[in-house]
N, C-alpha and C positions, 0 to 999 in steps of 0.2 A: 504493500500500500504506500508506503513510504517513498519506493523510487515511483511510483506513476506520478505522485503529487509532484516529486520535482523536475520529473519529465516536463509535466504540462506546465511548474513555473517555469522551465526554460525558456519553452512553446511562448508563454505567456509573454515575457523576458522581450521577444523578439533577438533572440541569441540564434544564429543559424550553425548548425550542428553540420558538421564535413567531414565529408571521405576524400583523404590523398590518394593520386593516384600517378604510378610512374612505371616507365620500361624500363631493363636493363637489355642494354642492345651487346656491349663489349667489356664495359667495365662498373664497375660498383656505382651507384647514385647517393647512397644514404648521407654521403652532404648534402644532395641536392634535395632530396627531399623534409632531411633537418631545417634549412633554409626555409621550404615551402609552409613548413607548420609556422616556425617565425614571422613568415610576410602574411602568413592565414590569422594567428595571431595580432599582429599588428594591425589585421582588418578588423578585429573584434569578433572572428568566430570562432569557434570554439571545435578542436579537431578532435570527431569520434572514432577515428581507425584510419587506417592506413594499407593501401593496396596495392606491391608491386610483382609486376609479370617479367620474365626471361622471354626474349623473342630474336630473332634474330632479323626484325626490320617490324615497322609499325602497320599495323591494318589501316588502308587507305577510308575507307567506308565506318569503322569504329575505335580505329585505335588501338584498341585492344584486340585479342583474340574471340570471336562469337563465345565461349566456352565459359572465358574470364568474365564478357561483359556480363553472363547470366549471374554468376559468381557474384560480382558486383552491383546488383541488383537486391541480393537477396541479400548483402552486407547491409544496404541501405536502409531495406527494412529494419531487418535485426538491431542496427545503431538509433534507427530512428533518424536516420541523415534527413535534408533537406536540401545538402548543396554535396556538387564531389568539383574537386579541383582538381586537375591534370598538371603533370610535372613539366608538362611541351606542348608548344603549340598549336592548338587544332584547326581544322578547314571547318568552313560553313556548313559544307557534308557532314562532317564527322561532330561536329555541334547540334548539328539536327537528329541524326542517327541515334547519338548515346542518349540524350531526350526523350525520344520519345522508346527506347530500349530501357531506359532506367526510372523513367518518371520524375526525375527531379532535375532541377535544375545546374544545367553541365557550364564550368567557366573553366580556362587554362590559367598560365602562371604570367601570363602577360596582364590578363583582364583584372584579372589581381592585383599588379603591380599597379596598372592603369587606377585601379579603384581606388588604390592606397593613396597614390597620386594626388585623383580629382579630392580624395579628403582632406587634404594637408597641404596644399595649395593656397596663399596668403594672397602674395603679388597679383595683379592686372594681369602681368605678365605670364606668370608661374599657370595659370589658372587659364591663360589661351593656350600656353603651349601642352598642356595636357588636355585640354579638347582637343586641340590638332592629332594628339597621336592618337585618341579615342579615336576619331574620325576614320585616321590613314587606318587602325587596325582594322574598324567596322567595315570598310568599304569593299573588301574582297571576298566579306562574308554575310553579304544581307541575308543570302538564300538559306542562311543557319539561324538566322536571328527569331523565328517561327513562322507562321503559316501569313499570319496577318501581312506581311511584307510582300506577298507573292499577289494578294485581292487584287481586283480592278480596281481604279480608283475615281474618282467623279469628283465634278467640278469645272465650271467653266473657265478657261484659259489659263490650266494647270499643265497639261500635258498634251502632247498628239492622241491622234485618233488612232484607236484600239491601244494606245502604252496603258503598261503593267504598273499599277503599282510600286513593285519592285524598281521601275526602270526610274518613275517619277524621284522615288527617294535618292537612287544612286545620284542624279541630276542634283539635287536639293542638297545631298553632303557636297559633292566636288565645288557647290559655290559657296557651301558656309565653309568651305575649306580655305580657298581664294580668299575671304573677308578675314579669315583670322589671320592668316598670312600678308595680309597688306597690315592690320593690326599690330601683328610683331616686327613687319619691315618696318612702322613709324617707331617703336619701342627702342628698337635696333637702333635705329638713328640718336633717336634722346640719351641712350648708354653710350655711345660713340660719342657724343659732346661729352656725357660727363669725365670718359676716359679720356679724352683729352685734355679734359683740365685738370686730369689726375697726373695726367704726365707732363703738363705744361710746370706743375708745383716741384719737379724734380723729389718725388716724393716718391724712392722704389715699392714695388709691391710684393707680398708673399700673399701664396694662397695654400689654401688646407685643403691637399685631395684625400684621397680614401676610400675603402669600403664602409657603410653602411655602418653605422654604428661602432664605431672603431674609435671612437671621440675627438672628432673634430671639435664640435659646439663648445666641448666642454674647455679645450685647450684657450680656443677663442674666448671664453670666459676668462678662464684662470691670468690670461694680459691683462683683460679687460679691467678682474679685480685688482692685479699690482699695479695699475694705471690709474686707478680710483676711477675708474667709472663703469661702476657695476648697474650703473641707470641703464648703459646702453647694452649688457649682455641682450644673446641671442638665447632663444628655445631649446633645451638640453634635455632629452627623455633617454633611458635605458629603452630601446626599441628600433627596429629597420625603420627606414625615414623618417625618422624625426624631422630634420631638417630638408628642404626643397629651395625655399628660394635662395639667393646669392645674395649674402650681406660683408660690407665691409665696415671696416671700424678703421679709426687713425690708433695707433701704436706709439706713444712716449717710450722710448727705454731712458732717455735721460735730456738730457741738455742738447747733445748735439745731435742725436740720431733718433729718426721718426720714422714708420713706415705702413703704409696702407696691408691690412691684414684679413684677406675674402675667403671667408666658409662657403665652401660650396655642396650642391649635393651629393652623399654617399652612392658609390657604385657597388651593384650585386652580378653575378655570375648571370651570365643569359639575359642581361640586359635588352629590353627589346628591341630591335633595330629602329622602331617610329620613337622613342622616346629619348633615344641619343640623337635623332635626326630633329624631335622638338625642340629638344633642348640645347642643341647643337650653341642656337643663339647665348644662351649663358655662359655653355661652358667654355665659348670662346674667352671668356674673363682669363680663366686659366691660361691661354696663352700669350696673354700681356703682362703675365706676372713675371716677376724679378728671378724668384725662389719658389720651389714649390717645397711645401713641409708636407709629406708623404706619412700619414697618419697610421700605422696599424695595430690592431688589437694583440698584444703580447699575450693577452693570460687564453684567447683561443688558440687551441691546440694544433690545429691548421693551418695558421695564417699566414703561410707561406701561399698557397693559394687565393687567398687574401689580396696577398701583392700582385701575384699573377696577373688576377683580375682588374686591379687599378692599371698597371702599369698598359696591360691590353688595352683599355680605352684610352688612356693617355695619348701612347703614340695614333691610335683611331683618330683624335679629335687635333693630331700634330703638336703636342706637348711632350712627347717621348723622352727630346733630345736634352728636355731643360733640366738644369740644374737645381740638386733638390739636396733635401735632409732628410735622412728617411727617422721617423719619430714611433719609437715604439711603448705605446700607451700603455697604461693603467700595472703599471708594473709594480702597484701597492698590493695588486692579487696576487704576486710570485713570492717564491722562496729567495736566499739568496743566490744559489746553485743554477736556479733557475734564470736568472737575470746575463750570468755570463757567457752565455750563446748570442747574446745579442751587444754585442763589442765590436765598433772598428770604427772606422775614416767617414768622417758626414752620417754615422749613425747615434741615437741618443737613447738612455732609457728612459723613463720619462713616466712621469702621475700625474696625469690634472685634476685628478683630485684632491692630491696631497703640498703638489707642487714639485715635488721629488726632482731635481736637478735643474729648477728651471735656469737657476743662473749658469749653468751649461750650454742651455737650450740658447739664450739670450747669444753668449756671446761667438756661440755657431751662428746664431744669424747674424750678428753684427759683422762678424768676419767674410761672411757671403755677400751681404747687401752693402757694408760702408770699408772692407778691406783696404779699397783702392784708393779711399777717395781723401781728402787732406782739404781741411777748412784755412779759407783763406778772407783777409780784408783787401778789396781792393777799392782804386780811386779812377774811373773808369770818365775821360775828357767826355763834354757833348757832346764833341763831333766826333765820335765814336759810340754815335748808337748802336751799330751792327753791332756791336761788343755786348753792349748790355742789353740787346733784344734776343743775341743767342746764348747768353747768361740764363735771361727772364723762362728762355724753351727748355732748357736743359735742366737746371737746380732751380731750387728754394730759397730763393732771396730773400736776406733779414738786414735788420737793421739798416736801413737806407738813409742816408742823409745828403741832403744836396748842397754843394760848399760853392764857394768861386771858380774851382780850376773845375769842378764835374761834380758825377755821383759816387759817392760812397758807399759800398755794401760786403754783405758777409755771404759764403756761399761754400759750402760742402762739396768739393767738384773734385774729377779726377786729376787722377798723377800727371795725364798728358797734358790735361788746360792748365794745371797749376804751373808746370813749367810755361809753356806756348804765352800765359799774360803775365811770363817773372815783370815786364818793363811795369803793369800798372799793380803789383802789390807795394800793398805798405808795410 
């Protein structure tokens, strides 16, 4: 009596109860589908079992084998499922097929991701480009999405004479496609001004890549706290995307050296191809950064796969090449024995929780982003604007004063300009 009452508060609950489901084609999945219960989790449902088959290539028509799917039909019952999630992604066919073979309702690990997305989604921005990929995924599979898609449709000057339904809609996404896409090409633009006046401040930038929960948010806090401005922290949850949009923060380490510091979104294994292509626009940020601080999760036991997978997108999105610190987080959860595998040249170990070596951390960055560079006073004649217009492009002009012989100013610049204007130093 006991479990039906909490069955039906489930029910009640509005809590959707799920079956995993994944192949094994050549080699083991059970990351892959540890991961799935995480991002099932992350969606807020609640996973009752778990189903995987050995095949030697996927059923075009169900995915599975006829055998399994009955298999898993009769799982669904038994759990009480109402949703089953698939470990890969399916065709319109094979959306339709397990449907109506299972009765419940069938989604893959893209439409998942997609839905974790459109939830946690802040930005104008953030929030078109995860339409757009909903879009790009729906579009080659209306004929899976149910029957109602397939009807005739009515209405005066909707569509030609004898068009499907079906055909109407494909028409109706391709142009709310084109709208969001002209939306994020003006978005584009207005992020292109403000980077430019991020680079006009000679002010370098770092950015925090990563997988998924690996603690970026949090590291970008723990600055944020030795900076005193824990007004501006960013959203920090133990959970796969936490974080989505692109935020930056200015960075004080001291007196002379300041640097622009961008969270960006974590990356997961099988990332979809339409939501790297959404987000393509953001994570362009990452390649106008200085430094890239290369986040990963030390106390997972795998995270060497971890990297894998950042660094495989990195070079995808042409950030490969750049110059980085590889940052290995949360090593509050390690023993000491534990910590000495992760030793060497540009790498740290690191707590943002605790804070555990940040003044390490600090002076790796300083050495990457202001190594070069040698503050200087100069006295810069008026008739030698070009001087102090390609000064104004390049650094962060301070203290300006204007005297009788010119201008006066302080400026953080390289080894090469320090010497090239020995004539106008004081």
């Amino acid at each position: 009596m006991d479990t039906i009452n909490k069955n039906e508060e489930k029910r009640g609950s509005g809590i959707q109860r799920a079956i995993l489901v994944g192949i094994e084609l050549s080699e083991s999945i059970s990351y892959y589908m540890e991961e799935l219960a995480g991002l099932a989790q992350a969606a807020g449902i609640e996973v009752a079992g778990e189903l995987i088959q050995n095949r030697d290539r996927l059923d075009s028509a169900t995915y599975l084998g006829s055998g399994k799917t009955d298999e898993l039909a009769q799982l669904c019952m038994d759990m009480e499922a109402d949703l089953v999630i698939f470990n890969d992604e399916l065709s319109g066919m094979q959306l339709r097929n397990l449907e109506d073979r299972l009765g419940v309702k069938v989604i893959d690990r893209t439409i998942l991701i997609l839905d974790i997305f459109a939830a946690r989604a802040t930005s104008k921005e953030g929030k078109l480009q995860v339409e757009l990929a909903q879009l790009q995924y729906r579009l080659p599979r209306l004929t899976g999405f149910g029957n109602a898609l397939s009807r005739l449709g009515g209405g005066i000057g909707t569509r030609g004479p004898g068009e499907k339904q079906l055909e109407t809609d494909r028409r109706h996404i391709k142009r709310k496609m084109q709208e969001i896409r002209r939306e994020l090409e003006e978005a584009g633009n207005n992020r292109k001004i403000k980077r430019s006046q991020r680079e006009k401040s000679g002010i370098p930038m770092a950015a925090l890549v990563g997988y998924t929960n690996s603690g970026k948010s949090a590291i970008m806090n723990r600055f944020l706290k030795d900076s005193f401005k824990e007004e501006k922290a960013v959203d920090e949850k133990d959970m796969l995307f936490a974080t989505l949009d692109t935020s930056h923060r200015s960075i004080k380490l001291d007196t002379n050296h300041e640097f622009i510091l961008i969270d960006t979104v974590g990356f997961v294994s099988n990332l979809p191809h339409t939501l790297i292509k959404a987000f393509m626009a953001t994570l362009e940020e990452v390649n106008y950064a200085d430094l890239l601080l290369h986040v990963v999760d030390a106390s997972y036991e795998d995270n060497d796969f971890h990297t894998m997978v950042t660094d495989q997108v990195l070079r995808e999105i042409g950030a490969g090449e750049k110059e980085k610190i590889m940052i290995y987080n949360k090593m509050d959860l390690l023993g000491e024995s534990e910590k000495a595998g992760y030793e060497g040249s540009d790498t740290i170990c690191f707590s943002a929780r605790s804070g555990e070596n940040m003044d390490i951390l600090i002076s790796m960055i300083k050495e990457k982003l202001f190594g070069g560079r040698i503050k200087a006073t100069l006295l810069i004649p008026y008739d030698r604007g070009d001087i102090y217009s390609y000064l104004h492009d390049r650094y962060k002009i301070e203290n300006i004063k204007y005297g009788e012989k010119g201008t006066c100013l302080e400026a953080l610049m390289s080894l090469e300009d320090y010497q090239r204007l020995e004539n106008y130093r004081i």
